[in-house]
N, C-alpha and C positions, 0 to 999 in steps of 0.2 A: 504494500500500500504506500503512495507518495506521500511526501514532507509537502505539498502545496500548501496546504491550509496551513501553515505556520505563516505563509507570506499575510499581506494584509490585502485582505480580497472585499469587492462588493456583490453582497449577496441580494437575494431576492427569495423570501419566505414564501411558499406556496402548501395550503390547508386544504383537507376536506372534511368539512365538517357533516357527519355521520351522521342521521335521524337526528340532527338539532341539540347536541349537544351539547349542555349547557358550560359545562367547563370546557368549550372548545376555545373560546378568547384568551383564557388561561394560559392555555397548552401551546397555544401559537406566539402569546407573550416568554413565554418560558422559552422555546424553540429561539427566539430573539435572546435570549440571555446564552442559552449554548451555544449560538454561533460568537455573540463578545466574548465568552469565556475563548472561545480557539481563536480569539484574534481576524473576526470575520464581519465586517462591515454590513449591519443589512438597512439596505436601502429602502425597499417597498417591499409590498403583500399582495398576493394574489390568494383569494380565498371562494371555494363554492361549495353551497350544499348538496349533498347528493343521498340518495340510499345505504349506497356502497361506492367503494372507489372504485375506478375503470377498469379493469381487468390489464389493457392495454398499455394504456398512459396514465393509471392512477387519476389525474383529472379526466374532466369529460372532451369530447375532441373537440369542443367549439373555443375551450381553455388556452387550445396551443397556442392559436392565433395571437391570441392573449397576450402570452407570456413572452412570446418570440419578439411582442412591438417595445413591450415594454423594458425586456434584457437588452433590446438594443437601444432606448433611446435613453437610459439611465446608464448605458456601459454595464453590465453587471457581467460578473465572472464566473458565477458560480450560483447553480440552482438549489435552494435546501429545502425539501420537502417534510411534512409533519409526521410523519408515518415508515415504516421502514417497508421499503419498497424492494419487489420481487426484482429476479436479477433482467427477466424477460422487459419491466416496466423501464428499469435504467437503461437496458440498449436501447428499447425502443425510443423512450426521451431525448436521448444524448443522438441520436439517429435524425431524428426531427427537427433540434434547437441546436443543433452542434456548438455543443455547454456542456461545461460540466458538470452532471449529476450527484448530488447526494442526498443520502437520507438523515432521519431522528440518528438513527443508532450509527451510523456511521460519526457521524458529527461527537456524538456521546466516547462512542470509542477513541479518537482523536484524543479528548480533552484527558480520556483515563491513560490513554500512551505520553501524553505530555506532563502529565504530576505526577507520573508513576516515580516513585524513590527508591524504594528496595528492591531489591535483587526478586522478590517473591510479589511481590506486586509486578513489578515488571513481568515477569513470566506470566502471572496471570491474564494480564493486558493481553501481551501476544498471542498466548493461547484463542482467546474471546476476537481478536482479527485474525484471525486466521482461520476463524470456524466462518465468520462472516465473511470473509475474504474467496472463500471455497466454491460456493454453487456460482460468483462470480467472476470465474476468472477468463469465463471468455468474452467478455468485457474490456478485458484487461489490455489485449493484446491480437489484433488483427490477425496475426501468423500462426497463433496457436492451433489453426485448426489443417495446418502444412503437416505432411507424413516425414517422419523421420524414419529413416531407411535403416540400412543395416549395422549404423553404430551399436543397436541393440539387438545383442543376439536372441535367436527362438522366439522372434514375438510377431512373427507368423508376416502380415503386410507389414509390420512396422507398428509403431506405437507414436499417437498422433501428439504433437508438442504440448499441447491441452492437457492430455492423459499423463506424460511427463510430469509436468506442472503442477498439476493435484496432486499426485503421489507423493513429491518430494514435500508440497505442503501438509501433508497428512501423515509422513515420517516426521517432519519438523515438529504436529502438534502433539503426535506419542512421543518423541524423544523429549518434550517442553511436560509433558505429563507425569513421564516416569522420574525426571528431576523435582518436581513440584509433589510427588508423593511422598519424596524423601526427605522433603522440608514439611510435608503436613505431617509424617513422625514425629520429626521434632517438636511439633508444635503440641501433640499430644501427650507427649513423655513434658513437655512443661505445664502443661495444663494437667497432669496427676501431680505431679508436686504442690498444685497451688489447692488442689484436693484437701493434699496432705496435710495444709499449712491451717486448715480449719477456717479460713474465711472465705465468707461469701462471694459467687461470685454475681457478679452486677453488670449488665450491659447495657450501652448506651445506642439506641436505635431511634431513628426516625428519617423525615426527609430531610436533602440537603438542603444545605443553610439552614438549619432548624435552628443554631445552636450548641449543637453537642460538642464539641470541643470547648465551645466557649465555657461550658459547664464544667466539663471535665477541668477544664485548667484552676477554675474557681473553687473545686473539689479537693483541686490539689491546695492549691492556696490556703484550705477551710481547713486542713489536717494538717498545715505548718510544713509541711516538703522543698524540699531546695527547688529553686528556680529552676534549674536545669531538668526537673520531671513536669515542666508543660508541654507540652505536645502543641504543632504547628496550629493558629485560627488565622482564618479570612474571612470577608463579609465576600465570599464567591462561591458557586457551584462548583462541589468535588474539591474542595481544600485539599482535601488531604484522605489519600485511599487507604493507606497502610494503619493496621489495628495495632490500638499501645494500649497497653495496660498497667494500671498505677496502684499503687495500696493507699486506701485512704483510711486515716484513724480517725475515729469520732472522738468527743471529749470524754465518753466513759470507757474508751482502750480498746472499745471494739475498732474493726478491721474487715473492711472488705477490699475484694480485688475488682477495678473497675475497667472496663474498656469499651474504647472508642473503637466504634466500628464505621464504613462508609455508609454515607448516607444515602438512599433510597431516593427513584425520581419516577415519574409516570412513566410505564411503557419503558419501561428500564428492560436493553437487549436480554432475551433470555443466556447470549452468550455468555457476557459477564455475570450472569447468576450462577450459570454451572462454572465458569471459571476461577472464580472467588469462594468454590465452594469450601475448602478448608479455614479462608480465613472467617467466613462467617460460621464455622462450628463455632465460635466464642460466643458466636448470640446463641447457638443452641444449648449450649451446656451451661447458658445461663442459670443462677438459682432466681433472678430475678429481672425485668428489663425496665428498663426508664425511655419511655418513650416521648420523645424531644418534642414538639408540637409548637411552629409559629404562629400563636394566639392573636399576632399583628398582620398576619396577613387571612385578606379576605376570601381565599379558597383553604382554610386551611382544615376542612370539614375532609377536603379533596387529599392533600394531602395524609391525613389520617388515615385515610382508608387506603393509598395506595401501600404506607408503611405496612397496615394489616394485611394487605393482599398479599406482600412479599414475603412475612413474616411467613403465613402460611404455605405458598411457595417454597421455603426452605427446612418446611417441616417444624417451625418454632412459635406456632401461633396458640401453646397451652401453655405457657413459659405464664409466668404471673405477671403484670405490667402497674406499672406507676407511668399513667399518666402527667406529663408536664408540658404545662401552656408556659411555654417560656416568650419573652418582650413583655411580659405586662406592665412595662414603665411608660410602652406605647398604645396603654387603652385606658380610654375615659373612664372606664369603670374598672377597676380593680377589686370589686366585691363582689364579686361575684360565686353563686353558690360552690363549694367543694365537696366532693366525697371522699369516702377513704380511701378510694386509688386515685385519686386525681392533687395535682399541684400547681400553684398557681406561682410561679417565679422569675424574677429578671438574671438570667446569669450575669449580664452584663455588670450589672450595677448588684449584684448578692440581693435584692430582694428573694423573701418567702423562704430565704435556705433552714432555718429552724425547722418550720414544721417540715419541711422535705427530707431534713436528716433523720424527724421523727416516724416521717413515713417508712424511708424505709428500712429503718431498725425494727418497728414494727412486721415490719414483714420477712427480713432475713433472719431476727433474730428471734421470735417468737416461737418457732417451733422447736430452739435448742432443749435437748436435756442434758442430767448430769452423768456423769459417767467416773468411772476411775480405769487408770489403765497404769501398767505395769512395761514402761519402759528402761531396757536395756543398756546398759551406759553404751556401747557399741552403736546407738543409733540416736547420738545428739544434738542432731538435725531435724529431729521432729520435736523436739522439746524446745529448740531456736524457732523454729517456725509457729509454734502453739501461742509460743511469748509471745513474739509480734504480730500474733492476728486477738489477743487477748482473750485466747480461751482459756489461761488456767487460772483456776480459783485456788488453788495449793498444790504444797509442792511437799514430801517429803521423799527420804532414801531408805533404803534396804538392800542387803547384800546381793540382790538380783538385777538390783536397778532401781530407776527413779519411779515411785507411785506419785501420781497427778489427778486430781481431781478437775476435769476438765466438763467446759459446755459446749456441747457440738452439736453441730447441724447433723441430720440424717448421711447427706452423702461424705462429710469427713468421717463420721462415726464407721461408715462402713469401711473407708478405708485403714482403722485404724482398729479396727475388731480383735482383730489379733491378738490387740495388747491387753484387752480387758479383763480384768482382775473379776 
């Protein structure tokens, strides 16, 4: 896939808006934010109601005319469509308006290849273009569809440059896969450690720009942590893809383990959902999720439901959630009713964070009980890690080792079963 879209290009937005869609002005304003986010000028909109999109052209064919007067008398470079379009719709397009075609998800992928940081994000990205990049590649390349002769032995007429091309893209995305499994060990042999360490774990989920980092930093802030454990914020879509996770102490010694996860957007590629699959295990092994919510913006009913819809996409929509309408510094009414899973907070500014730490102690930590366990002076690594998440209530010795009187969550207690007196 080409580096063009990092150039600074004029775009032209074009929508179809499905049986009247009411969050369709939304989606087409957001679609204008991911083309600024990739450094993409958009000029004008072209938008029509239809049933369903064209089969053909996605718009209807009286649209072309349309767009072709209008790409040329604005100069535009570059067509960005609301929808992710079939690879038949993009030849056909770029065949017609001789422009270059893109789509939602292409445009989304771009922006995840450009803030990618880590070595594991990164490979996740690539993976997720290269799934997309696949049923498209004879788009790609006029020649691909020339017979390559007897460079290849046994393959009977030949094997056509197309067929080449895929294949070596489909070795590229197993070989990206079997590397990317050997880091999601990793990531599971650290994630039983934090099992071990007796505190809870906590995730931080919702749509981008909700927030969630801005919280998280505040969280670290609230539990007194060095500077150097805030994690990157921006007031942009897709800050930051890569998941950190932090210990935060509360003022009575409890300890949970929190993490920031990427944030969630309508019609999010299914690529990057199966591609990012290990790093959102951390929202699955959640004990509890804190779901981010811009209270300040007026689709934010829309957003809620796209985080739920994803949640449940990756199999974590029975996890327990604490609701958080975070910006409430930006609504005229700040009184508004609460329940016991809901939060009303400004990360920005620390509003509402008492009762929100009360929340969720109430809920991570209410179902502890006590326990004693009989650990082995040989294994004083689970007795540093009890300390620091403050599960022990006492401590004495005996010739077998250390007896502790600890209060555990169910799933520490089960890792630590063993030791129980």
């Amino acid at each position: 896939m080409n580096e063009t879209l990092l150039a600074k290009e004029r775009a032209l937005i074009i929508g179809v808006n499905v049986n009247q869609d009411p969050y369709f002005l939304e989606s087409i304003e957001e679609l204008k934010n991911l083309a600024i986010a990739c450094n993409i000028e958009p000029i004008a909109e072209i938008t029509q109601n239809l049933p369903r999109p064209n089969v053909a052209h996605y718009v209807g064919s009286g649209k072309i005319e349309e767009i072709r007067q209008l790409a040329d008398s604005e100069e535009i470079d570059v067509l960005i469509f609301e929808d992710e379009l079939t690879p038949s719709q993009i030849r056909n397009l770029a065949k017609l308006l001789d422009i270059e075609v893109i789509d939602r998800t292409r445009l989304i992928l771009d922006i995840f290849a450009h803030r990618a940081k880590t070595k594991e994000a990164k490979m996740q990205v690539e993976i997720a273009r290269l799934r997309y990049a696949l049923p498209r590649l004879r788009n790609s390349n006029q020649n691909f569809g020339h017979q390559r002769g007897g460079a290849v032995k046994n393959r009977g007429a030949g094997e056509t440059k197309l067929e080449l091309k895929r294949r070596k893209v489909e070795e590229k995305i197993t070989e990206l896969e079997a590397e990317l499994k050997n880091i999601a060990l990793t990531r599971v042999t650290q994630r039983k450690k934090r099992v071990i360490s007796g505190a809870p774990r906590v995730a931080l989920v919702g749509y981008t720009n909700a927030g969630k980092s801005t919280l998280m930093n505040a969280m670290v802030r609230l539990s007194g942590s060095d500077e150097e454990k805030l994690v990157y914020e921006e007031n942009m879509l897709f800050a930051t893809l890569d998941t950190s996770v932090r210990s935060i102490k509360f003022e009575n010694s409890k300890t949970i383990l929190l993490s920031d996860t990427v944030g969630f957007i309508n019609k999010l590629p299914h690529h990057l959902v199966k591609a990012f699959h290990s790093t959102l295990e951390e929202v699955r092994e959640a004990d509890l999720l804190l779901h981010v919510i811009d209270k300040s913006n007026p689709h934010h009913e829309l957003q809620l439901e796209v985080t739920n819809d994803t949640l449940k996409l990756i199999n974590a929509d029975d996890i327990p959630q604490i609701l958080i309408y975070n910006k409430c510094d930006l609504l005229e009414d700040m009184n508004e009713e609460m329940g016991d899973n809901v939060a009303l907070i400004s990360a920005k500014k620390q509003l509402g964070f008492k009762e929100l730490v009360l929340k969720i102690s109430q809920s991570v930590f209410a179902h502890e009980q006590v326990y004693k366990l009989l650990i082995p002076f040989d294994a004083g690594q689970i007795i540093s890690n009890l300390k620091s998440s403050g599960s022990i209530l006492a401590m004495d010795y005996e010739e077998r080792g250390t007896i502790l009187t600890v209060s555990l969550n169910e799933a520490t207690y089960g890792s630590l079963k063993k030791y129980e007196l």
